[in-house]
C-alpha positions in Angstrom: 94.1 -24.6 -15.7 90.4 -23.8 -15.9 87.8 -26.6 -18.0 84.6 -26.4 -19.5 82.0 -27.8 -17.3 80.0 -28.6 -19.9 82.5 -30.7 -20.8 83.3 -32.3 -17.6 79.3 -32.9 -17.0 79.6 -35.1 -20.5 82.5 -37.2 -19.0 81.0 -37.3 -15.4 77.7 -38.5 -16.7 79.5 -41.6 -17.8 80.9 -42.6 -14.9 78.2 -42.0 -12.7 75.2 -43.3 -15.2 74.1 -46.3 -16.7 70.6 -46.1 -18.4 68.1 -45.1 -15.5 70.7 -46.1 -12.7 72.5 -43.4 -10.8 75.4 -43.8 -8.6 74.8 -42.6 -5.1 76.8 -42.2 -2.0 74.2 -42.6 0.6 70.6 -43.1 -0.4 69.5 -41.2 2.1 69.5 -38.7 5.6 67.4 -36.6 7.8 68.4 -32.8 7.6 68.1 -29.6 9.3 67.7 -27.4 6.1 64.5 -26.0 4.7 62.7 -26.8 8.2 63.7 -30.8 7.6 63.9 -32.6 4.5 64.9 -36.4 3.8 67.9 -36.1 1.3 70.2 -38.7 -1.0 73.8 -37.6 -2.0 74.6 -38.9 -5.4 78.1 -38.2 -7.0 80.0 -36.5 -9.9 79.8 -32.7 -10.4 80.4 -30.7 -13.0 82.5 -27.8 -11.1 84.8 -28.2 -8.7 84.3 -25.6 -5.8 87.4 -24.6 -3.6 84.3 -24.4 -0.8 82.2 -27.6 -1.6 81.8 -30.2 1.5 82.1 -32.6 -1.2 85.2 -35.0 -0.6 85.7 -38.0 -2.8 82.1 -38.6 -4.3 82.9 -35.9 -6.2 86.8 -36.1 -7.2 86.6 -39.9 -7.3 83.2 -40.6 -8.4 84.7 -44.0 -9.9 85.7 -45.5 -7.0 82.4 -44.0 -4.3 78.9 -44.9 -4.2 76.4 -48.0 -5.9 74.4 -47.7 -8.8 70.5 -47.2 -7.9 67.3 -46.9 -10.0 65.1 -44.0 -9.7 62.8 -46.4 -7.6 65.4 -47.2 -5.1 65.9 -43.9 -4.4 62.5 -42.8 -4.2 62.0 -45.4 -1.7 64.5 -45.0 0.5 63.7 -40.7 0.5 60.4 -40.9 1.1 60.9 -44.1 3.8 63.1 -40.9 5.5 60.9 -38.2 5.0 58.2 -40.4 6.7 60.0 -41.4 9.5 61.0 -38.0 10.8 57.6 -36.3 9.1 59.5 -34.2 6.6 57.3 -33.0 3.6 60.4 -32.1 1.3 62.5 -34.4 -0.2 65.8 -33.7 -2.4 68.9 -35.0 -4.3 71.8 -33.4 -2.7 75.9 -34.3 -2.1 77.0 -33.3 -5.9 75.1 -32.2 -9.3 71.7 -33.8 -9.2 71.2 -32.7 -12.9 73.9 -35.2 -14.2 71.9 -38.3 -15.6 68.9 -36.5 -16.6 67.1 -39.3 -17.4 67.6 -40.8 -13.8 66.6 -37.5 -12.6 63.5 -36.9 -14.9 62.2 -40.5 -13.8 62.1 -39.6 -9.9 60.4 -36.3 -10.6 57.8 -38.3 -12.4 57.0 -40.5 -9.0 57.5 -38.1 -6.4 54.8 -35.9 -8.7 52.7 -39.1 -7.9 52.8 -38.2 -4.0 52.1 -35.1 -2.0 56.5 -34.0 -2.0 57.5 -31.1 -2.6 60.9 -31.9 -4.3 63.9 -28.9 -4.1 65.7 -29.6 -7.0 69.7 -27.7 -5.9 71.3 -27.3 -9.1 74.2 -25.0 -10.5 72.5 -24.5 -13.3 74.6 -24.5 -16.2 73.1 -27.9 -17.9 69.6 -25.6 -17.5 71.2 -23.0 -19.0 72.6 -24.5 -21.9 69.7 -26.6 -22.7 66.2 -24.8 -22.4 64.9 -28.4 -23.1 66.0 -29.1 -19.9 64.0 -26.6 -18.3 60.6 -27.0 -20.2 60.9 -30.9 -19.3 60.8 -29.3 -15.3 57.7 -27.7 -16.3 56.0 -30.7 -16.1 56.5 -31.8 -12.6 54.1 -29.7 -10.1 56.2 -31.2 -6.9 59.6 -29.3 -7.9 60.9 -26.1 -6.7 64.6 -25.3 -8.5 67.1 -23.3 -6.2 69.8 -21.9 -9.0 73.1 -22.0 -6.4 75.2 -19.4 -8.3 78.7 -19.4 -7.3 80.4 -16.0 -6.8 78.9 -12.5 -8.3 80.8 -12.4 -11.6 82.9 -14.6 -14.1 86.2 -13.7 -12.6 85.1 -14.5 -9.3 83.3 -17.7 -10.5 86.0 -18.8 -12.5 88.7 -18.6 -9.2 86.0 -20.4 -7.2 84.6 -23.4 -9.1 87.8 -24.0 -11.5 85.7 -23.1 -14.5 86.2 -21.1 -17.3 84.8 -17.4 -16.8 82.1 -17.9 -19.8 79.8 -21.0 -18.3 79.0 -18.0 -15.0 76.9 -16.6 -17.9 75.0 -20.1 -18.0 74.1 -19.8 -14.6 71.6 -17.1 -15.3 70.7 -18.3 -18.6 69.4 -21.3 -16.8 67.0 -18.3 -14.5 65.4 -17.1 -18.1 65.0 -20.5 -19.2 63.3 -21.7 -15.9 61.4 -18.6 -16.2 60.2 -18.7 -19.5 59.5 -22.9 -18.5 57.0 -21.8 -15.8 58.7 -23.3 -13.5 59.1 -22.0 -10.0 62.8 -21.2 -9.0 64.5 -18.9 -7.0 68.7 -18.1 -6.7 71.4 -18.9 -4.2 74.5 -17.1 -4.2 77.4 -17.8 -2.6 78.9 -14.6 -1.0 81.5 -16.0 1.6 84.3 -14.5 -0.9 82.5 -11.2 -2.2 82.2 -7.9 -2.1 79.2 -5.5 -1.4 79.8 -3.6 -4.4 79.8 -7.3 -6.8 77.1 -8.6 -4.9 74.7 -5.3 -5.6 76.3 -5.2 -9.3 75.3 -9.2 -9.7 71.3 -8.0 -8.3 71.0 -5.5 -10.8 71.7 -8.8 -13.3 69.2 -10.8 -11.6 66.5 -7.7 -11.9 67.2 -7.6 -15.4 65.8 -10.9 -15.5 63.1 -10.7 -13.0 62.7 -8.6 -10.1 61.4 -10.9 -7.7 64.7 -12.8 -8.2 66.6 -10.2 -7.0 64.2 -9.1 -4.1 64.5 -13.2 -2.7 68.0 -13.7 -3.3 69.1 -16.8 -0.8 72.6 -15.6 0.6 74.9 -18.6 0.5 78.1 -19.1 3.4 81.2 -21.4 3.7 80.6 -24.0 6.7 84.0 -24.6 7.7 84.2 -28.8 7.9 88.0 -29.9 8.2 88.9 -30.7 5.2 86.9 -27.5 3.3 89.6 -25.7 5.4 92.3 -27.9 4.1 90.9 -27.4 0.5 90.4 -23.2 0.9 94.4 -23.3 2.4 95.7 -25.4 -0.1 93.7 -22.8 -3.2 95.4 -19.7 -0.9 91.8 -18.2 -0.9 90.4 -16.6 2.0 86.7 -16.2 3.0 85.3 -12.6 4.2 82.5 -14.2 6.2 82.4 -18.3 7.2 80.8 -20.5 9.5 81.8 -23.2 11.5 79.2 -26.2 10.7 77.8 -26.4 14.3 77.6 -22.4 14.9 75.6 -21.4 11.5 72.8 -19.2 12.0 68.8 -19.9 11.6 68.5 -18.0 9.0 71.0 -20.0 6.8 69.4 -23.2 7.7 
């Protein structure tokens, strides 16, 4: 049976925020990705992914992870970043766009520093609320990476759980980030499809802008124990995956 994740990011968000305080899973990590960057993994998400690494903090977001202020967090990422001379930081582990509020308060201090903060989002609060996006304008430190999952509504539906419509969202949220100002560029996850969707979905994206398309960041499954357990259990196979350890530079 297939939800509305608009929906689900309602009931999430009240689980998983009180006010300015966020729950998180681990306030924060070193990591490979973008050239280093100091990360925190909150929890709850508004899809549900056959391929997400996400375990618990995002089926059991009642039970995982402490309540932190926006402070705390920025703390803790920018005590990471500083240790292991990373100049990125980033909210990562589930939907960082849950808890707006929360998330709109960080962006406000790390704009205080010299960050550059990679805001991973699915999109589809962005896309249903253009609000959202013209309240990212303001923040010179963030760079949004739309994650868009699968090359249609079909495919995106059989993937993340959702009902086919919210796919459209995804790329509402690129036109409203666009019309925003504010700098973005699109993920796709293409473990599961074809050559001919993937080319059909880019002609979308050029609709909307061309530069989109031209800079398209091609998304893999890493293939951690128990997203294998999770892709078996779906009975979904897919065309091209990685084994975490084995990924190549160019997806890192």
């Amino acid at each position: 049976m297939t939800f509305d994740p608009l929906q689900l990011a309602e009931d999430t968000e009240k689980i998983v925020a009180r006010g300015m305080l966020r729950k998180y899973y681990r306030r924060s990590r070193p990591g490979r990705w973008y050239g280093g960057i100091a990360s925190a993994d909150c929890c709850g998400c508004n899809l549900r992914c056959v391929f997400c690494w996400s375990g618990a903090p995002r089926d059991n977001p009642e039970g995982i992870g402490e309540f932190y202020s926006p402070e705390q967090i920025f703390s803790s990422l920018t005590a990471c970043a500083k240790k292991y001379g990373y100049g990125q930081l980033r909210v990562s582990g589930n939907e960082p766009t849950v808890a707006k509020d929360h998330l709109l308060r960080l962006l406000e201090l790390v704009d205080e520093t010299g960050y550059k903060f990679i805001l991973e989002t699915n999109g589809i609060l962005i896309g249903q609320d253009p609000d959202y996006a013209r309240k990212l304008s303001r923040f010179k430190s963030v760079q949004v990476r739309v994650s868009i999952k699968g090359t249609n509504p079909d495919e995106f539906s059989r993937l993340t759980g959702a009902i086919p419509g919210a796919f459209a969202l995804q790329l509402k949220s690129l036109e409203n980030l666009l019309d925003a100002g504010v700098p973005s560029h699109v993920a796709v996850m293409l473990s599961f499809s074809s050559k001919e969707d993937f080319s059909r979905l880019l002609n979308q994206l050029r609709k909307i802008d061309h530069d989109l398309a031209e800079n398209v960041e091609e998304e893999y499954v890493f293939l951690y124990p128990h997203v294998t357990k999770r892709l078996s259990e779906a009975e979904i196979q897919p065309r091209t995956a990685y084994e975490p350890d084995k990924a190549p530079k160019e997806l890192i």
